[in-house]
BAVEX-774033 format. One line per 3 residues: number of its first residue (from 1); for each residue x, y, z of N, C-alpha, C. Coordinates in nm, 2 decimals, always signed. Layout:
NUM) X:Y:Z:X:Y:Z:X:Y:Z; ...
This chain:
1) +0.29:-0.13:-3.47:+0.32:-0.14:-3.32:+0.32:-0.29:-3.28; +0.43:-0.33:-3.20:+0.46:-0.50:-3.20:+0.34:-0.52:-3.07; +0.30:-0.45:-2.99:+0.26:-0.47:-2.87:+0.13:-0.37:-2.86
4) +0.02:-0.41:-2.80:-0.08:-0.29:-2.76:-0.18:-0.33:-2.64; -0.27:-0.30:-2.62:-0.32:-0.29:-2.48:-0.49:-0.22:-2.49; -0.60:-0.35:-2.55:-0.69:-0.24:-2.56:-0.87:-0.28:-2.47
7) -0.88:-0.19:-2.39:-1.03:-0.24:-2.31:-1.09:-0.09:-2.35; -1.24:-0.11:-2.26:-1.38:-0.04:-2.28:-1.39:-0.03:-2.17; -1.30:+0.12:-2.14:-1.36:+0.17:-1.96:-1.49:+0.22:-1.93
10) -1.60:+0.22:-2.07:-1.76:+0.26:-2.02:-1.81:+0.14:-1.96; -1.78:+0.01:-2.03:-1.83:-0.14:-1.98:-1.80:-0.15:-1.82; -1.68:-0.09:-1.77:-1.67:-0.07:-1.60:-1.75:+0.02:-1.52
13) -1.84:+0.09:-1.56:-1.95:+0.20:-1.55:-2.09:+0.15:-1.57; -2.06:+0.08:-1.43:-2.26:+0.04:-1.40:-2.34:+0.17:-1.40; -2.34:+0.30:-1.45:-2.43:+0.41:-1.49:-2.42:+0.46:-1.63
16) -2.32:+0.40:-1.71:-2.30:+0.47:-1.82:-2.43:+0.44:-1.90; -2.50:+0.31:-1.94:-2.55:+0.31:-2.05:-2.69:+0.40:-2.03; -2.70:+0.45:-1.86:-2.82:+0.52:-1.86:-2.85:+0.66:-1.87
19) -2.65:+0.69:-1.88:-2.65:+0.80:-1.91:-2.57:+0.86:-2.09; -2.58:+0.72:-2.13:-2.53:+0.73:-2.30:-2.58:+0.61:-2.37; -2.67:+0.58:-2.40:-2.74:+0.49:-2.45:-2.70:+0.46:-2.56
22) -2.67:+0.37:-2.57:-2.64:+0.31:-2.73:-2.49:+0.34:-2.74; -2.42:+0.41:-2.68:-2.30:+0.46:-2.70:-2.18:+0.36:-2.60; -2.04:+0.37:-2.62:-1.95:+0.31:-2.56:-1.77:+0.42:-2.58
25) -1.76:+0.33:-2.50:-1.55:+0.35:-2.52:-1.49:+0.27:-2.54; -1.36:+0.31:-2.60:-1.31:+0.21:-2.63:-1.10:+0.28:-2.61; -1.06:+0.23:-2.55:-0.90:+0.29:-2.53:-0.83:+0.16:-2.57
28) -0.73:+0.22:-2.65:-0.61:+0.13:-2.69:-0.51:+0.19:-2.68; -0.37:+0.12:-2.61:-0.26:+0.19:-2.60:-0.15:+0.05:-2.66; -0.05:+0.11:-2.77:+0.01:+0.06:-2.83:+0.19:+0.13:-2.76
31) +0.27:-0.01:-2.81:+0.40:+0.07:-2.76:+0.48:+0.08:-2.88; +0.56:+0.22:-2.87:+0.61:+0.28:-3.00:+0.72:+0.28:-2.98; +0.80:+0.33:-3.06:+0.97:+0.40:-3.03:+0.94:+0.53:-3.05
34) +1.05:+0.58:-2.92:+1.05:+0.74:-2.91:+1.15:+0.78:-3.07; +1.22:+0.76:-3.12:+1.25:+0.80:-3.28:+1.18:+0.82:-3.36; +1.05:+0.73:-3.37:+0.98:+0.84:-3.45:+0.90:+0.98:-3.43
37) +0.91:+1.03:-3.29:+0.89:+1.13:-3.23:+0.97:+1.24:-3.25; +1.14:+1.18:-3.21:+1.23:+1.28:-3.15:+1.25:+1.37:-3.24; +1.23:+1.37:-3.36:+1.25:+1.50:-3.45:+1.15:+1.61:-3.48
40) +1.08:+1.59:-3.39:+0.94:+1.64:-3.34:+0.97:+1.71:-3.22; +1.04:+1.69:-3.14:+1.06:+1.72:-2.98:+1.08:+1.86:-2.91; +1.10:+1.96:-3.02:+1.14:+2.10:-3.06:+1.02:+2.15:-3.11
43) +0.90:+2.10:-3.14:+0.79:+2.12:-3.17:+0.67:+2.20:-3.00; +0.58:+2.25:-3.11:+0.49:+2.30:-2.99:+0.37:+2.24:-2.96; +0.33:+2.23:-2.86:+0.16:+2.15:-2.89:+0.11:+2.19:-2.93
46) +0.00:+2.12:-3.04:-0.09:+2.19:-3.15:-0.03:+2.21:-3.23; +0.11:+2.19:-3.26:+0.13:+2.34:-3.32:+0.28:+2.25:-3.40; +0.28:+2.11:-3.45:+0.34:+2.00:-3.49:+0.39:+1.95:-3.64
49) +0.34:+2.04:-3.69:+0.33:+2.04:-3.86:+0.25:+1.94:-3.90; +0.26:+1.97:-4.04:+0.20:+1.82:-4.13:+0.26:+1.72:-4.12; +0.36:+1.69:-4.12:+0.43:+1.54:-4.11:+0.40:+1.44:-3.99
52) +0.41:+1.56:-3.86:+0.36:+1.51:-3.76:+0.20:+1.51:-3.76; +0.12:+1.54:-3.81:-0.02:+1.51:-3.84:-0.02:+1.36:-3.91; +0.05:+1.34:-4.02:+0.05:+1.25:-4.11:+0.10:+1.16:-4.04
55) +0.17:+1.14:-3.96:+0.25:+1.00:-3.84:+0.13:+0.96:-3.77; +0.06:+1.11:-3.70:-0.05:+1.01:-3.64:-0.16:+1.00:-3.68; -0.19:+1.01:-3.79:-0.27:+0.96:-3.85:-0.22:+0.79:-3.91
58) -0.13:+0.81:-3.95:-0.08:+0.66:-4.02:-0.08:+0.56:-3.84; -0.07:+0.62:-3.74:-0.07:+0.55:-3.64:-0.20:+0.53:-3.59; -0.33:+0.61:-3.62:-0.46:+0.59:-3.56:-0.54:+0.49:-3.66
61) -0.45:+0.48:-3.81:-0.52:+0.34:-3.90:-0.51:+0.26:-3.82; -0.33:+0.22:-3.79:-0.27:+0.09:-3.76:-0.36:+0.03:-3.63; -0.41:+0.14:-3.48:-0.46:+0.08:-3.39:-0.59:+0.06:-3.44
64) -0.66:+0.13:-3.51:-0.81:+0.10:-3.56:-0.82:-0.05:-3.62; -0.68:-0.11:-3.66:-0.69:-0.18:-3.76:-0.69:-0.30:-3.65; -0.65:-0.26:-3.53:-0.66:-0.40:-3.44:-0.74:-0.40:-3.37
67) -0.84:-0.29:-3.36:-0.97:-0.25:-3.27:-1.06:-0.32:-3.36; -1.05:-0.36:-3.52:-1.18:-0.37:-3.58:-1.13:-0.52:-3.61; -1.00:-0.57:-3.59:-0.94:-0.70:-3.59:-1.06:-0.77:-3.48
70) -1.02:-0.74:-3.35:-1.08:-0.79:-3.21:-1.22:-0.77:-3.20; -1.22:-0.62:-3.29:-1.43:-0.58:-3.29:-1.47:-0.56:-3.41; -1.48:-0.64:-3.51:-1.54:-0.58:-3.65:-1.68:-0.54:-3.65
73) -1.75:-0.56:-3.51:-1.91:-0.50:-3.54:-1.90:-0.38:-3.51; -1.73:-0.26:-3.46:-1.72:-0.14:-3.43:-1.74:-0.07:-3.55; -1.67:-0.13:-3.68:-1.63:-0.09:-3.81:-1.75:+0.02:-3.83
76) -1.72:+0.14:-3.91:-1.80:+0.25:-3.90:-1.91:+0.34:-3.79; -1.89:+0.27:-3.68:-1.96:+0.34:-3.62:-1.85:+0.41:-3.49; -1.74:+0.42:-3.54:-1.68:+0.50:-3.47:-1.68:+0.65:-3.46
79) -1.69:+0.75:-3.40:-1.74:+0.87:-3.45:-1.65:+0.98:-3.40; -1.56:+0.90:-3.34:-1.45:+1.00:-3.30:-1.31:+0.93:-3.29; -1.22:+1.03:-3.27:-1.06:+0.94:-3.25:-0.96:+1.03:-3.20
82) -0.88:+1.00:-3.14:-0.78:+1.08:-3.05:-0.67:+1.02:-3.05; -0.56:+1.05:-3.04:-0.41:+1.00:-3.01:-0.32:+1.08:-2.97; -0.30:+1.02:-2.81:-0.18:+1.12:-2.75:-0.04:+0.98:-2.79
85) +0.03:+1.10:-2.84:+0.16:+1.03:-2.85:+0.27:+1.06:-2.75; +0.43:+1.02:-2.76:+0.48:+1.05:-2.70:+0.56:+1.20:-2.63; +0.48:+1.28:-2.74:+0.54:+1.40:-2.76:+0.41:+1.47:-2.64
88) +0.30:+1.39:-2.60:+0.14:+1.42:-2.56:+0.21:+1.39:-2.39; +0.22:+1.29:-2.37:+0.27:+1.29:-2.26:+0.41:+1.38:-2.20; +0.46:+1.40:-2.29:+0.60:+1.53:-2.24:+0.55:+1.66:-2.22
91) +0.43:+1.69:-2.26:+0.37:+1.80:-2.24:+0.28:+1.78:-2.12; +0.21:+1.71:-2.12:+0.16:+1.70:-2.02:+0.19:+1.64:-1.87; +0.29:+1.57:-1.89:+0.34:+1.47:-1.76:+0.48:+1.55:-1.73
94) +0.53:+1.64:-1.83:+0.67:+1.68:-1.78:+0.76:+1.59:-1.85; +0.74:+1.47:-1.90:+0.84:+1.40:-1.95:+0.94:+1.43:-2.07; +1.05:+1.34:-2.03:+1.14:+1.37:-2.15:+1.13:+1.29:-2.26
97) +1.09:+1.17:-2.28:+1.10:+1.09:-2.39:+1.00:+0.99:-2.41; +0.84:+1.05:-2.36:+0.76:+0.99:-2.41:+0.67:+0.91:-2.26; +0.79:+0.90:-2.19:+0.69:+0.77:-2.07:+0.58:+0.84:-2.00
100) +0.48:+0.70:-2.01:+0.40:+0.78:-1.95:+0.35:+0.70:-1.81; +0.44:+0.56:-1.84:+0.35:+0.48:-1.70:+0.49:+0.47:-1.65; +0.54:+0.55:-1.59:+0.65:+0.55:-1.46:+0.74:+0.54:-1.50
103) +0.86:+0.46:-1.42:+0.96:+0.48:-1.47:+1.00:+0.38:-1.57; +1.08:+0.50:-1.71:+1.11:+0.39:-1.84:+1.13:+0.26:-1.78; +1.11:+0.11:-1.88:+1.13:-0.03:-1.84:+1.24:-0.01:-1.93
106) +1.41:+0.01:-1.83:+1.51:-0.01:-1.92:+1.63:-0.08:-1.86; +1.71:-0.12:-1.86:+1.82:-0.19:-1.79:+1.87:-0.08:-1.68; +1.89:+0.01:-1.69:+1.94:+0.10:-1.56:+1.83:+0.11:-1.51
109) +1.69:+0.11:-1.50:+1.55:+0.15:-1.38:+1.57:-0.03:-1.33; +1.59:-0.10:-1.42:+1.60:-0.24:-1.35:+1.71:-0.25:-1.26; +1.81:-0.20:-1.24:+1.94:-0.19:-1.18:+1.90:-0.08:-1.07
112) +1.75:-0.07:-1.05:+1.80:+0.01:-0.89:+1.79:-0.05:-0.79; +1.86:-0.09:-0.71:+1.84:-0.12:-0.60:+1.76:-0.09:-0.53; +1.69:+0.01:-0.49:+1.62:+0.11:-0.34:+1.48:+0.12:-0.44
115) +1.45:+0.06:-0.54:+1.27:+0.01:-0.58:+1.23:-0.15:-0.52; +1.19:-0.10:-0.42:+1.13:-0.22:-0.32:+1.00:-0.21:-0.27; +0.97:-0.29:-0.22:+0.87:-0.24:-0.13:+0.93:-0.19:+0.04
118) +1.00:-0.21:+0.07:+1.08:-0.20:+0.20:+1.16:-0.01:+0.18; +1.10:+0.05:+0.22:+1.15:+0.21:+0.17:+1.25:+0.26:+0.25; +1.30:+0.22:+0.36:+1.39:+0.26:+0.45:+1.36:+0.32:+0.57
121) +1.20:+0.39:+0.58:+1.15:+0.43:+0.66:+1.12:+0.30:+0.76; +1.08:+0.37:+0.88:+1.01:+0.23:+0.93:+0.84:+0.23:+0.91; +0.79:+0.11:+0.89:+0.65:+0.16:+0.87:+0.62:+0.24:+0.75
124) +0.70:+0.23:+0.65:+0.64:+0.29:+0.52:+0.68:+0.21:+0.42; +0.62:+0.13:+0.34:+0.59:+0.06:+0.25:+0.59:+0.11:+0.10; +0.66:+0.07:+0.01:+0.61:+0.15:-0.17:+0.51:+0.01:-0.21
127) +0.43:+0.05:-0.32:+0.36:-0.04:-0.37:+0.34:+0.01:-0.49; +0.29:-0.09:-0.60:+0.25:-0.02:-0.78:+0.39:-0.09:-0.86; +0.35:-0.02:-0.98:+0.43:-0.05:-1.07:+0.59:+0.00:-1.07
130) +0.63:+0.09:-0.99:+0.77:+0.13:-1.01:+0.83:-0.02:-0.90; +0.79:-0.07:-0.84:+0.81:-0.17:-0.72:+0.86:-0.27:-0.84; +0.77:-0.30:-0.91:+0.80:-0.46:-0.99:+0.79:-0.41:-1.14
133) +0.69:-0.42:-1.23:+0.73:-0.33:-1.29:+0.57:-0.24:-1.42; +0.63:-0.20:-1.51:+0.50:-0.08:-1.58:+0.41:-0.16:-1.63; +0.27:-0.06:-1.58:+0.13:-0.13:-1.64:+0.10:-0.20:-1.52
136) -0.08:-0.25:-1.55:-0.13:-0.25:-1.47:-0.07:-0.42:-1.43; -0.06:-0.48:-1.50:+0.03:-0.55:-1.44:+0.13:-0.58:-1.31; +0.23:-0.49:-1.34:+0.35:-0.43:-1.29:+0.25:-0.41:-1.14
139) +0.22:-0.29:-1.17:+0.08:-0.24:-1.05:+0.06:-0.35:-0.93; -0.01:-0.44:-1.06:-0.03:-0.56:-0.93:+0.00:-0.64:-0.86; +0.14:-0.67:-0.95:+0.29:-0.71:-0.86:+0.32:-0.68:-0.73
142) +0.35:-0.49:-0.78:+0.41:-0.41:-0.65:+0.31:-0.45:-0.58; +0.16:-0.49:-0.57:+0.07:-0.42:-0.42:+0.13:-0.57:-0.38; +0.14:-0.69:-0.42:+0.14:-0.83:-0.38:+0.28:-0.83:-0.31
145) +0.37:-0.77:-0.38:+0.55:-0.77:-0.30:+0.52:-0.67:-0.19; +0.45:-0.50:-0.16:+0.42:-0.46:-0.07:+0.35:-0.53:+0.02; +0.27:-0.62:+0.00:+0.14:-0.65:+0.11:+0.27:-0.80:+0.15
148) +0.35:-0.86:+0.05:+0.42:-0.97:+0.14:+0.54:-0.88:+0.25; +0.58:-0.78:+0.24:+0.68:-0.69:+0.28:+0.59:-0.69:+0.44; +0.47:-0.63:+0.38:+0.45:-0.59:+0.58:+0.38:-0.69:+0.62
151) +0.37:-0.83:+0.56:+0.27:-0.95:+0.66:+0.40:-1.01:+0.69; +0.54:-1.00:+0.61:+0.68:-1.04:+0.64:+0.64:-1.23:+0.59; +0.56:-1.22:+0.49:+0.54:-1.38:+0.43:+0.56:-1.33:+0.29
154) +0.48:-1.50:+0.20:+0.45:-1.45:+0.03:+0.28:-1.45:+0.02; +0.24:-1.30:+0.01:+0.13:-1.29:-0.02:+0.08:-1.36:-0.17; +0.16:-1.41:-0.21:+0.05:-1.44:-0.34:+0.05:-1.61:-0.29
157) +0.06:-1.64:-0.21:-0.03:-1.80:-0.17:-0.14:-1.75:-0.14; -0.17:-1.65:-0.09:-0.35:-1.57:-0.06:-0.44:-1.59:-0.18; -0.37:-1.56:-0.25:-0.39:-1.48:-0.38:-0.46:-1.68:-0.49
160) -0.32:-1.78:-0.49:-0.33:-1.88:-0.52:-0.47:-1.95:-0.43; -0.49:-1.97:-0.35:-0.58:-2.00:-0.22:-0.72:-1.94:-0.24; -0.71:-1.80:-0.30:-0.85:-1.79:-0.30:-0.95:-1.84:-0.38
């Protein structure tokens, strides 16, 4: 995976360690091509064969391999492991080809015009990542292009300033 994305949503949880002591989380999200999926796509949840077992398993080395890159004090004391793939999100989000943070980042979603913050309503604003673009990133774009949209300035001199 050329790209990945990895924090510890317990460490954001001023109650966790009092309610898991000694324990943590850890989420990594890596970006794939839907092709190694799509011959999969005809498949059922759970219910994926061995090949598709064997994909993600060859895929939960490769992220471990950059979780213990960044954390080598993790090494063995991991005790569990999970991976939703792209086929995880089509089942669950309704999707067709794997997305799971809005709309694909592809030259036709870049080509819409009418993803603004200015929605055509009056008085109604979009904000987030479909505005600018995926990830939390993106996210934080849209609120800065929304929040310059209804003060009718550039909010991110606020932002620079503070």
């Amino acid at each position: 995976m050329p790209l990945f994305f990895l924090t510890f949503p317990s460490v954001k949880d001023s109650t966790w360690e009092a309610r898991h002591p000694n324990r943590a989380t850890i989420d990594i999200a890596g970006v794939t091509s839907w092709s190694l999926f799509e011959k999969f796509s005809d498949t059922a949840w759970m219910n994926r064969g061995v090949e598709y077992e064997a994909l993600k398993s060859r895929l939960i080395d490769e992220l471990l391999d950059q979780v213990y890159h960044f954390c080598p004090q993790v090494r063995g004391k991991i005790d569990h492991t999970e991976l939703a793939t792209p086929l995880s999100f089509n089942h669950f989000l309704g999707r067709s080809h794997g997305d799971f943070m809005s709309l694909a980042a592809s030259p036709a979603r870049f080509a819409i015009r009418d993803l603004g913050a200015h929605s055509g309503v009056p008085g109604l604003y979009l904000a987030g990542q479909d505005v600018a673009a995926a990830g939390v990133v993106g996210a934080t774009q849209g609120g800065i292009i929304a929040a310059s949209a209804v003060l009718g300035r550039n909010a991110i001199e606020d932002m620079v300033s503070a």
